[in-house]
Structure formats: structure tokens, C-alpha cells
VOGU-3710 file (C-alpha; in Angstrom, 3 decimals, decimal comma):
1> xxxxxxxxxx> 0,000/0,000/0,000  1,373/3,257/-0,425  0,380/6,577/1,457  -0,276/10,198/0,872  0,280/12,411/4,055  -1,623/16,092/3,459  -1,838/18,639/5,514  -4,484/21,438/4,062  -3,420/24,141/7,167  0,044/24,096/5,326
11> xxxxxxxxxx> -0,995/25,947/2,388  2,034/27,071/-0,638  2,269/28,617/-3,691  -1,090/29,500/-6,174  -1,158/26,621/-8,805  -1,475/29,169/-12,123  -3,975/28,013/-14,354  -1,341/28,894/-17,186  0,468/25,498/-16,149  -1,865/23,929/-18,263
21> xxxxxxxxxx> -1,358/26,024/-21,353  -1,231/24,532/-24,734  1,266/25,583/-27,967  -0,021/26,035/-31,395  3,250/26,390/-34,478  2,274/26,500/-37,672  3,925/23,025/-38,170  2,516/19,891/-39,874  -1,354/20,208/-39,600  -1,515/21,866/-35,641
31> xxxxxxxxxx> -2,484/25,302/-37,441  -4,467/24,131/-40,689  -7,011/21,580/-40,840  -6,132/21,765/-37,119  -7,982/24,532/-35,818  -8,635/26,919/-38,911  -10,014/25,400/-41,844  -11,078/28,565/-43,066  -14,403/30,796/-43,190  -15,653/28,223/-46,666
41> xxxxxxxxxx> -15,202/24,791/-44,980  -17,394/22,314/-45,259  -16,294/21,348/-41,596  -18,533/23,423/-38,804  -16,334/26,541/-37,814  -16,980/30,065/-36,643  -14,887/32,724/-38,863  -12,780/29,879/-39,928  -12,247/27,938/-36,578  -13,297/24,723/-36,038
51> xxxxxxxxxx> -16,140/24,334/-33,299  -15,329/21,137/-32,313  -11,634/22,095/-31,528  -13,033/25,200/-30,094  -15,777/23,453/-27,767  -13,136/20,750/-26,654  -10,777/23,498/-25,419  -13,683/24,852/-23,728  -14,159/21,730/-21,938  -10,834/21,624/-20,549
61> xxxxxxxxxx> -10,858/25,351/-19,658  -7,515/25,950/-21,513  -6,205/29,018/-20,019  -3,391/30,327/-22,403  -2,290/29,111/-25,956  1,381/30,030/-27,271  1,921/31,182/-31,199  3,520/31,269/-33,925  6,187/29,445/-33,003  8,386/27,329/-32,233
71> xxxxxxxxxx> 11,683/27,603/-34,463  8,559/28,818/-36,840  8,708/32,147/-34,697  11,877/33,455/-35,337  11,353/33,065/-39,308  8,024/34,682/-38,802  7,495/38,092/-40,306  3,638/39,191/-39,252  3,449/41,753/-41,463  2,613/39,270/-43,869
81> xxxxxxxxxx> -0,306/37,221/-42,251  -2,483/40,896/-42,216  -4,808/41,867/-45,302  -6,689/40,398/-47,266  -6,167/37,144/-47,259  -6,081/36,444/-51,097  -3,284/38,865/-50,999  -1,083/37,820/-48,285  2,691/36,769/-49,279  3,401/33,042/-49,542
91> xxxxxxxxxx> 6,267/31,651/-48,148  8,137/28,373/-47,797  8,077/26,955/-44,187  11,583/25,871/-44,473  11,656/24,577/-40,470  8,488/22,414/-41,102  8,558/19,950/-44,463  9,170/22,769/-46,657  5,637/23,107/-47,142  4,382/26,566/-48,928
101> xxxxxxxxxx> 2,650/28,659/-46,090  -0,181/30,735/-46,954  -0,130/32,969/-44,192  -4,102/32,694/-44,107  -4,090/32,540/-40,448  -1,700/35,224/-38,901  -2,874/37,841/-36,220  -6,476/38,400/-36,031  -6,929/34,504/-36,695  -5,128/34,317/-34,260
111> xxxxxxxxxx> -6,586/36,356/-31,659  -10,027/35,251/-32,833  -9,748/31,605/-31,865  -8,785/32,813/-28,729  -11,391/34,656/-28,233  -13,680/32,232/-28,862  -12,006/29,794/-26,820  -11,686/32,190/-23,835  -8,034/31,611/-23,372  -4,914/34,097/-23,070
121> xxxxxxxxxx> -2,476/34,751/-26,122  0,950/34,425/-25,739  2,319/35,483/-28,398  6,209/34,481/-29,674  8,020/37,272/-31,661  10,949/37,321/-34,021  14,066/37,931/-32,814  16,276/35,588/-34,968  15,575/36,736/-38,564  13,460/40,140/-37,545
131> xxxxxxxxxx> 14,186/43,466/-36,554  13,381/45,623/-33,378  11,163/47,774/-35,212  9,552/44,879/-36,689  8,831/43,206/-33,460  7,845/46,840/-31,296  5,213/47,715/-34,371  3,850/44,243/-33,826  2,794/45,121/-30,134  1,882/48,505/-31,124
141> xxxxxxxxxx> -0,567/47,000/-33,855  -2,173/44,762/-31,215  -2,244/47,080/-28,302  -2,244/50,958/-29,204  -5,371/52,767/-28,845  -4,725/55,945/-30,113  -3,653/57,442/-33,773  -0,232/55,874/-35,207  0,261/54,268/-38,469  0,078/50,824/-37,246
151> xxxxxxxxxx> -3,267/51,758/-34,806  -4,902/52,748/-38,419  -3,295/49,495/-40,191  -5,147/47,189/-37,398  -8,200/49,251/-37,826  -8,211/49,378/-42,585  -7,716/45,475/-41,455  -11,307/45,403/-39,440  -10,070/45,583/-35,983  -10,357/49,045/-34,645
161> xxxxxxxxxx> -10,360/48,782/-30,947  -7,168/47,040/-29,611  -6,644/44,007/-28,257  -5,168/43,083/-24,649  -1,744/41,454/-24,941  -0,132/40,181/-21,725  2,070/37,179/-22,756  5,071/38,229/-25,018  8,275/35,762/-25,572  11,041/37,822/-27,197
171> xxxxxxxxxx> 12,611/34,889/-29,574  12,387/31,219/-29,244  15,266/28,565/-28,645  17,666/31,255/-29,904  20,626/29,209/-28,430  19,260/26,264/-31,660  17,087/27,363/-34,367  16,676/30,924/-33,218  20,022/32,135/-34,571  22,317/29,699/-32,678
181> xxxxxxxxxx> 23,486/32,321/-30,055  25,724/32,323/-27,357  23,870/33,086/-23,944  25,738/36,719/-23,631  25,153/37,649/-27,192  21,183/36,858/-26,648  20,970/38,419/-23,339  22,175/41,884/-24,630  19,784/41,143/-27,618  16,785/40,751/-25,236
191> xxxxxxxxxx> 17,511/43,786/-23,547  17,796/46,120/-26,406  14,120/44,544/-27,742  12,444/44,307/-24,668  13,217/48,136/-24,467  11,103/49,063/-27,247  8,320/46,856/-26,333  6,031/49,435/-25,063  2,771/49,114/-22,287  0,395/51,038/-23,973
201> xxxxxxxxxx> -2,605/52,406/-22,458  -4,174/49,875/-19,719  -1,741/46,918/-21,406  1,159/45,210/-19,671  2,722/43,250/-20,890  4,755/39,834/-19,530  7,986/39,927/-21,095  9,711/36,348/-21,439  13,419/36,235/-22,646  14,460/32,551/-24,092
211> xxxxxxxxxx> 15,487/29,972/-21,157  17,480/27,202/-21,605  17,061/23,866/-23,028  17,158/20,607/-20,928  20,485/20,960/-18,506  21,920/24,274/-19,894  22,667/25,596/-16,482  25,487/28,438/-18,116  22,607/29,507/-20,425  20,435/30,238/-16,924
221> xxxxxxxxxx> 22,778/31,733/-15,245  24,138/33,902/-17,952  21,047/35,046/-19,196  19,765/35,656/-15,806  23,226/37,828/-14,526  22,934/39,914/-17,647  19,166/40,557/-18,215  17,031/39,355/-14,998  15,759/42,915/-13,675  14,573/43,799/-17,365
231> xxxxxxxxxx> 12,404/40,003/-18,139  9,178/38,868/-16,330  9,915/35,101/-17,160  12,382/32,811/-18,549  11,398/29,900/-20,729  12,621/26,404/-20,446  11,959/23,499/-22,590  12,456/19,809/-22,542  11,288/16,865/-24,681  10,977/13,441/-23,090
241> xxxxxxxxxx> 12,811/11,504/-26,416  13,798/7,842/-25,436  15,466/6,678/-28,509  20,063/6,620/-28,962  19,028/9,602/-31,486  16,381/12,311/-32,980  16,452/10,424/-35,944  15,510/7,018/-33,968  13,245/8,457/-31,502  11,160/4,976/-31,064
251> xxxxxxxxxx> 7,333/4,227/-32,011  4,648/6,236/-30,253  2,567/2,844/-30,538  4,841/-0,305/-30,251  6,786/-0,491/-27,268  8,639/-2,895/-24,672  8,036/-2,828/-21,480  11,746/-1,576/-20,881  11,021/1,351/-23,780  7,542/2,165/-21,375
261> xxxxxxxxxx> 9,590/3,077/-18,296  12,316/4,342/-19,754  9,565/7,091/-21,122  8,161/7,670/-17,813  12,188/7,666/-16,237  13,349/10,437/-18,581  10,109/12,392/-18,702  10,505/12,566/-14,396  13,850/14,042/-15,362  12,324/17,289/-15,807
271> xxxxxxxxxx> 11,408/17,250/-11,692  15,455/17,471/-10,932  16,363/20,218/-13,883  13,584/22,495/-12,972  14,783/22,307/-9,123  18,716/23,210/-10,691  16,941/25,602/-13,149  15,494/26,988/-9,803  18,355/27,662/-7,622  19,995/29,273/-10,186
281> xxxxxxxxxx> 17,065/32,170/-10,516  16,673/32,301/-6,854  20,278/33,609/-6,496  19,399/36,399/-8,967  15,749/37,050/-7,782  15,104/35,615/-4,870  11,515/36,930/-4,442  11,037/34,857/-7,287  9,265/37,770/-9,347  10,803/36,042/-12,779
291> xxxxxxxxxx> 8,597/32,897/-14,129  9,573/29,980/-15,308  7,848/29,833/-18,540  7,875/25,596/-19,514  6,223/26,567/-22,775  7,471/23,509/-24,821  7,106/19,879/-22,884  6,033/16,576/-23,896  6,841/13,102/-25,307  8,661/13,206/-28,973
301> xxxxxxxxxx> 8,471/10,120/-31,284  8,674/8,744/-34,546  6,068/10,011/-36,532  3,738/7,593/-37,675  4,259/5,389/-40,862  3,028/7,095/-44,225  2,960/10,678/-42,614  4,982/13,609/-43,675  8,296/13,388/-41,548  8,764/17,195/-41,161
311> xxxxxxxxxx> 4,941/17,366/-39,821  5,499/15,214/-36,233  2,619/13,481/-36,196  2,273/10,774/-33,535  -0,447/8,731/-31,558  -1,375/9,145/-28,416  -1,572/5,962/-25,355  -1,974/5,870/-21,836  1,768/5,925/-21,949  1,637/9,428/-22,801
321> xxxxxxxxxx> -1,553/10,277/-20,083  1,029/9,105/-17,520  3,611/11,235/-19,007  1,069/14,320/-18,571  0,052/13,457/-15,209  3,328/12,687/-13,745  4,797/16,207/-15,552  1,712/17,862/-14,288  2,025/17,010/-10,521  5,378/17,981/-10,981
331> xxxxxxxxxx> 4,388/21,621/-12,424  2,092/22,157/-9,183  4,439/21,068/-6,656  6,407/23,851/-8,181  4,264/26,621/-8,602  6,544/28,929/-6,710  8,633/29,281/-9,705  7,035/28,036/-12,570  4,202/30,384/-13,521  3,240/28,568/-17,068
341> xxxxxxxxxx> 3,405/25,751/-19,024  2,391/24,541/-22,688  2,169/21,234/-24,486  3,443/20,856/-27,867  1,529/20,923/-28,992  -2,265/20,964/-29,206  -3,471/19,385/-32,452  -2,100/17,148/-34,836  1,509/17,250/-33,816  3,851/15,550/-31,339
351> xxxxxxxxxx> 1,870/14,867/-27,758  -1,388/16,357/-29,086  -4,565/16,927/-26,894  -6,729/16,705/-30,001  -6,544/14,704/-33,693  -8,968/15,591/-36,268  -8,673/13,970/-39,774  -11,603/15,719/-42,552  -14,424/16,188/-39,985  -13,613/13,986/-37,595
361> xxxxxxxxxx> -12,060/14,932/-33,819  -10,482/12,461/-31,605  -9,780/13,449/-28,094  -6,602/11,946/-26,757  -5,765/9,980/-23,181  -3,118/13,265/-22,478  -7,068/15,610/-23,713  -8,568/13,624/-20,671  -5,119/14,059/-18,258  -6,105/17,880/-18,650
371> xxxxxxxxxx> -9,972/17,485/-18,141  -8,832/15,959/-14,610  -6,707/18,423/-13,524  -8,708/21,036/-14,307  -9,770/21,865/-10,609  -6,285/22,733/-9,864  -6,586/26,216/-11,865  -5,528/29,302/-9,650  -5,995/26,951/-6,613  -3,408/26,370/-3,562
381> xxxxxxxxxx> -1,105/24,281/-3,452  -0,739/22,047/0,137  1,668/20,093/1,765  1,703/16,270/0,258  3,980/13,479/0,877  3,953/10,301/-1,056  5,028/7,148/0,400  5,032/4,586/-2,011  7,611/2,014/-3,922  9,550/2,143/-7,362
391> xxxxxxxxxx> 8,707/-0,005/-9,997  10,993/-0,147/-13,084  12,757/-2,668/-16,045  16,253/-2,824/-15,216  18,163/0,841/-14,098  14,987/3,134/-15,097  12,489/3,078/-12,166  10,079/5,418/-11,241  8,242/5,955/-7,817  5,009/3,852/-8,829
401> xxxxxxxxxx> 2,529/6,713/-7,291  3,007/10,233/-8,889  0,277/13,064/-6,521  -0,213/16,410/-5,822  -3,174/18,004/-3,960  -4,468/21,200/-3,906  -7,613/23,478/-2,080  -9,821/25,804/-3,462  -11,379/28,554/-1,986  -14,591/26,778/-0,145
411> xxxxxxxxxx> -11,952/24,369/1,445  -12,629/21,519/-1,226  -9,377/19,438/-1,643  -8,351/18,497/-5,153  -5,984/15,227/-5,048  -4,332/14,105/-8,523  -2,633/10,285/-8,160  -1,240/8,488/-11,058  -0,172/4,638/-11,052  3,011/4,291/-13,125
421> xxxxxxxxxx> 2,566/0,798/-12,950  2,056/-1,133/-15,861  0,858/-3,743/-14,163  0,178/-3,675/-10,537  -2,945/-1,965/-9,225  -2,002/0,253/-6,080  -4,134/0,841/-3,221  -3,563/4,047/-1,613  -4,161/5,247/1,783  -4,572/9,243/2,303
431> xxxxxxxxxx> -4,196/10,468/5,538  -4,544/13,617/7,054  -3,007/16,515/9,174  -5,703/19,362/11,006  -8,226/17,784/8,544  -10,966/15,123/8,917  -12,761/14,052/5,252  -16,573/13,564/5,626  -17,139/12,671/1,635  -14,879/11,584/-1,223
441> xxxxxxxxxx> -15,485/11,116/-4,970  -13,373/10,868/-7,973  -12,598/10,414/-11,140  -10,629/7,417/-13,442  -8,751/7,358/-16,316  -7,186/3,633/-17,100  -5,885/1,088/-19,265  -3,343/-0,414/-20,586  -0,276/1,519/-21,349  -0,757/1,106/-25,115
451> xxxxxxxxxx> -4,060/1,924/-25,219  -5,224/4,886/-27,797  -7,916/6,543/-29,496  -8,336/6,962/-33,165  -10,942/7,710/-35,794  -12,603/4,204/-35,891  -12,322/3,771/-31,647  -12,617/7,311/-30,646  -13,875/6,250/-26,780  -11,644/3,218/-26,279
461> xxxxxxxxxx> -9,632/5,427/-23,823  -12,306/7,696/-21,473  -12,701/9,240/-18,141  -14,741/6,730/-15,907  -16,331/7,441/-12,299  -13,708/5,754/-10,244  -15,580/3,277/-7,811  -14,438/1,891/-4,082  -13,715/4,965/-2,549  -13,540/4,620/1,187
471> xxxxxxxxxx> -13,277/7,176/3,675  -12,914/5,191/6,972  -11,074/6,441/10,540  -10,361/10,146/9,069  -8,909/8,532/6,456  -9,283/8,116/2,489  -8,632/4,563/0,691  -8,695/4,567/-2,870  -7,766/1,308/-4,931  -5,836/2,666/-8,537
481> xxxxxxxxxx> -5,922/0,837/-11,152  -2,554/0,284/-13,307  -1,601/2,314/-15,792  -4,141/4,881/-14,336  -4,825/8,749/-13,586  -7,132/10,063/-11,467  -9,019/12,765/-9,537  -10,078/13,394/-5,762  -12,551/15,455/-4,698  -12,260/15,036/-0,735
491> x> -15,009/16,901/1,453
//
């Protein structure tokens, strides 16, 4: 048996409900046929955007969505995704497939779908191949309300009142495919930008300078020495890829039992570089005033046979739920630094929420990961510790029980538990400090690791009421399945 301690009087940090932000790139079929399939579509949309995408993002309360980019950011010129859309310039997506990109969906696309979704943009400028006037006319466009040339561009191009613009990231992986920098070199770059990104009116905006990727620890601290007092988060990024190389990557679908926990092993990883990423910020801003920004995370496989190899398409298991419920947990538990995080990314490409193929929608065992943790959104954070065993195949083993619990503001706890076991059901005991339970319900998502939804079998993966809850002695029991997630509601 394994045990939870929790003790709701020792309340932490706000769980952000940007920690369960999505990412959007105009990359493979995320962007088109994705969510915009245009204003002509046969397939239901509203100005262009598909309802069902719309309506499932709804569901899940998605609180922020990142865009354009991506390495697609920093070879992103915006000025070309405004207009008329018959007369916007074409270009050649030469990160993604070298496929010819329209630019049909640029800004007020854009902004649109989030607006009908009811989520925060955070938007990703150029840095890499664009200018500082380029990138300080984008935010006036969006945000001035007043007479300038680019106020009267946004309003010829139907949009007369501004938008609100909080989230701004100035460049993306600019130590890779952002202009392979050297930390100093971007740091003094991000200063002299961020300077002519102005707060106009009533908008503020969130300035985030490019973190570092995986273990960088000299890009951290560099970046942070040089240009900490002038950023209002840092981004960070890591991909949980289990195969010897990016060009063997291993099967989203088919995998041993060693390949399963070596998955869940590497993707736990991110636990001990966001603690180092940590330190390192708290000895330059110790009231921890600068973000973490984890705006690209996820699994990263082969793509799937017969697909387009620059378009990262890849199924979706329960492998990949307990990837997102593990990194989740882990997000919460440290909400004192990390202030956001998005998924790459939400449709169509690597560990997508949603798949849609013509008409069709599938929602994914990671879509349902997110429809349980909703109830953590702008809630508290309280002490939790897990008591449980590690389970593994040879070196790579993981604590078997992955939790983190949280309380809202009528004193409801929130508990989120996932079995890493791919075998071995788990029954957990929860037991409590200053608190006695009087009612407990929850929530089940489980199978077997390999289990997926597609087109033909859209339900074969689903949320289930999660029977056998006992709350006994001031104490909870709950039996979890294997290879399960799932949510407490405790009374």
C-alpha cells in the first residue's frame, strides 16, 4: 500500500492556471485543418475555426495558448499574415517539411480563436531573422489605442479597438534554431528589444526572454546575470525523447516494457532540472518575481508510418496520459517558480490533446489528463507526501505513485494520483493533518499503457467514475488501477 500524508493548514504557492497552457506552431497540420479550416469549410467553424476544436478546449478550460512558433517564430514576419487574405505573401516553411505557407491565419486569426475559446495569447516574436522595429510595431498594432500608423493598419484590417496582450516571448530557442546564439550575445539582444516593447494604455505586458534547453545551467545563469531585472519570465523546454538519437526516436505505438519506463524515467527528469533551473534564478531574484515559462514539454516520437516526416505526427496511449500526469504534478508542486506551461503541442503534432482527420475529432488519453486536472486552476497548493515504492525494467524506475493536492477557496481538496505501474494496481491510503474528510469522490482514467484513441475507436480510452472509494477512521482509501490517472474530490 502506499500513502499520501496532506496537511491542508500548510498551504504554498497558487497553482497558475497557465500550467496547463497549450502551444499552437504552424507546423505539420496543428495550425491548418487543425484549428482553422477557413471561413468556406465544409467542416462546422466560426470565422474559420473549427467548433469542435473550439468546444473541446472549452471543456478543458484551456487558459493560455502560445503562437507562432516554435523555431517557426523566429522566421516569422507578421506583417505578412495581415490583409486580405487572397493577398497575403506566400512563403516556404523551411523549419516544417518545406511546405508553402499561406499565411491565411496570422494575427487576427489568431486572436479570434482565442477569443472564442476564452483563453490568453501568448504570443512568440521574431528575434532571430526580424528586426526591433519589426517586433515593437507588432505590439503597437495589437495594443495601441490611439492614432499611429500601425493603430490605423489594425483598424483598414477590421479591428479598430485594440486588443489586450499580456504574454510576449522575445525569440524562441535562440541558443538552436533561433540564430544559434551564445547566452551573452542573446541576453544583450533581449535587452535592447524588450526596451522598445512598449505598455500602452491599460496593457502590460509579460515579457519572457528565451530559457534554456534541458540541462543548460550556463545559459540560466548567464542570461539571468545579464538581463534578470529587465524580463518577467524565462522559458525552459524539454522533450521526453527515449530513442540513442532524434532520428531514432522509437514508435509512439509499439513499445517494450523496458522502452515504457524508460519514457516515464526520462520524462521525471524534468522534476530534478527544474529544481537546478530553480536555484539558479533564486540567487538572482530571490523573491522569485521572474517565471519559469515551460512553454514547450512533452513526449517526442517517430512520426507515424506514411505521414509527412517534417509534420510530427504521432499517436497518443496511456503511456503518454502518464507522461502528462506525472509532468503535471510535478508543475504544481512547483508553482513557486514556474508560472506557465504549454504542451506541444495541441493538435495534430507531437503529444497532441486533439486529432482531427476531414471532420472527424479524436480526443486523446493526455485531452482527458487535462480534463482531470482542471480543478487545480488558480488553486493552492498544500503540503503532500507520497510514500510509495519504485517499480521499473532494469536501471529506469520510477516511484510507482506520482500526486499532488491542492484546495480551493470553499476548502474543497483536489488530489491528482497516477499509477506508473504497468501492471500492478495500487491501493492508496490518504491520511490527514488538522483535517478530517466527511465525503470523497473521484474520477478514473485507465488502461493499458498502449491503449489509444483513433478515428474508428474514438472512446476506447475515457474518463470513468472511479468506484471503491472509502473514507474510513479520518482517512481516504482509494484502490488505482494500473496504468491509471485520477481525480479526488475530498469533502
Amino acid at each position: 500500500m502506499s500513502r499520501i500524508t496532506i496537511n491542508p493548514n500548510e498551504k504554498k504557492s497558487t497553482i497558475s492556471r497557465n500550467l496547463y497552457g497549450n502551444f499552437s506552431e504552424h507546423l505539420g497540420r496543428c495550425i491548418y485543418n487543425g484549428l482553422f479550416v477557413g471561413k468556406d469549410s465544409p467542416i462546422p467553424n466560426v470565422n474559420g475555426m473549427r467548433t469542435d476544436v473550439v468546444e473541446a478546449l472549452k471543456n478543458i478550460r484551456l487558459p493560455v495558448l502560445r503562437w507562432p512558433g516554435g523555431c517557426f517564430a523566429d522566421e516569422y514576419h507578421w506583417k505578412d499574415g495581415i490583409g486580405p487574405q487572397e493577398g497575403r505573401k506566400r512563403m516556404v516553411n523551411t523549419h516544417w517539411g518545406g511546405v508553402v505557407e499561406d499565411n491565411s491565419f496570422g494575427t487576427h486569426e489568431f486572436l479570434e480563436f482565442c477569443r472564442q475559446v476564452g483563453c490568453e495569447p501568448y504570443i512568440n516574436g521574431n528575434l532571430g531573422s526580424g528586426t526591433v522595429q519589426e517586433m515593437s510595431e507588432w505590439v503597437e498594432y495589437m495594443t495601441f489605442d490611439g492614432i499611429s500608423p500601425m493603430a490605423q493598419l489594425r483598424a483598414e484590417n477590421g479591428q479598430e479597438k485594440p486588443w489586450k496582450i499580456k504574454y510576449f516571448g522575445v525569440g524562441n530557442e535562440n541558443w538552436g534554431c533561433g540564430g544559434n546564439m551564445r547566452p551573452e550575445y542573446y541576453a544583450d539582444e533581449f535587452r535592447r528589444y524588450q526596451t522598445y516593447l512598449r505598455n500602452y494604455g491599460g496593457n502590460r505586458l509579460y515579457k519572457i526572454a528565451c530559457g534554456p534547453n534541458n540541462d543548460d545551467y550556463t545559459w540560466t545563469d548567464t542570461v539571468m546575470k545579464i538581463a534578470a531585472p529587465y524580463m518577467d519570465g524565462l522559458s525552459f523546454h524539454y522533450y521526453t525523447v527515449i530513442g540513442p538519437d532524434w532520428d531514432h526516436k522509437g514508435s509512439a505505438l509499439h513499445f517494450s516494457r523496458e522502452e515504457y519506463y524508460r519514457t516515464l524515467f526520462k520524462a521525471l527528469k524534468i522534476d530534478e532540472y527544474i529544481e537546478n533551473h530553480s536555484k539558479i534564478m533564486d540567487r538572482y531574484d530571490p523573491e522569485k518575481r521572474v517565471g519559469l515559462i515551460v512553454d514547450e514539454w512533452g513526449t517526442w516520437f517517430d512520426v507515424e508510418p506514411g505521414t509527412n516526416p517534417g509534420f510530427l505526427y504521432q499517436q497518443n496511449t496511456m503511456r503518454d496520459a502518464l507522461v502528462a500526469a506525472a509532468s503535471l504534478n510535478i508543475f504544481n508542486r512547483h508553482s513557486d517558480r514556474v508560472a506557465m506551461a504549454n504542451i506541444a503541442q495541441m493538435v495534430n503534432v507531437l503529444q497532441a490533446v486533439l486529432l482531427t482527420e476531414g471532420d472527424k475529432l479524436v480526443k486523446t488519453p493526455t485531452y482527458h489528463v487535462f480534463d482531470l486536472y482542471r480543478e487545480h486552476h488558480d488553486a493552492t497548493l498544500v503540503y503532500s507526501h507520497v510514500e510509495t515504492g519504485t517499480i521499473g525494467a532494469g536501471k529506469e524506475e520510477v516511484p510507482q505513485i506520482s500526486a499532488s493536492v491542492s484546495v480551493n477557496e470553499e476548502g474543497v481538496l483536489h488530489a491528482t494520483l497516477a499509477n506508473l505501474s504497468d501492471t500492478d494496481g495500487e491501493e492508496v491510503e490518504l491520511l490527514f493533518a488538522g483535517f478530517t474528510p466527511a465525503a470523497a469522490e473521484g474520477r478514473v482514467l485507465a488502461g493499458k499503457c498502449s491503449d489509444f484513441n483513433d478515428f474508428d475507436h474514438p472512446d476506447t480510452v475515457q474518463i470513468h467514475k472511479l468506484e471503491g472509494i472509502r473514507v474510513q477512521d479520518g482517512r481516504v482509501f482509494v484502490s488505482m488501477p494500473a496504468c491509471s490517472v485520477a481525480e479526488l474530490t475530498i469533502r
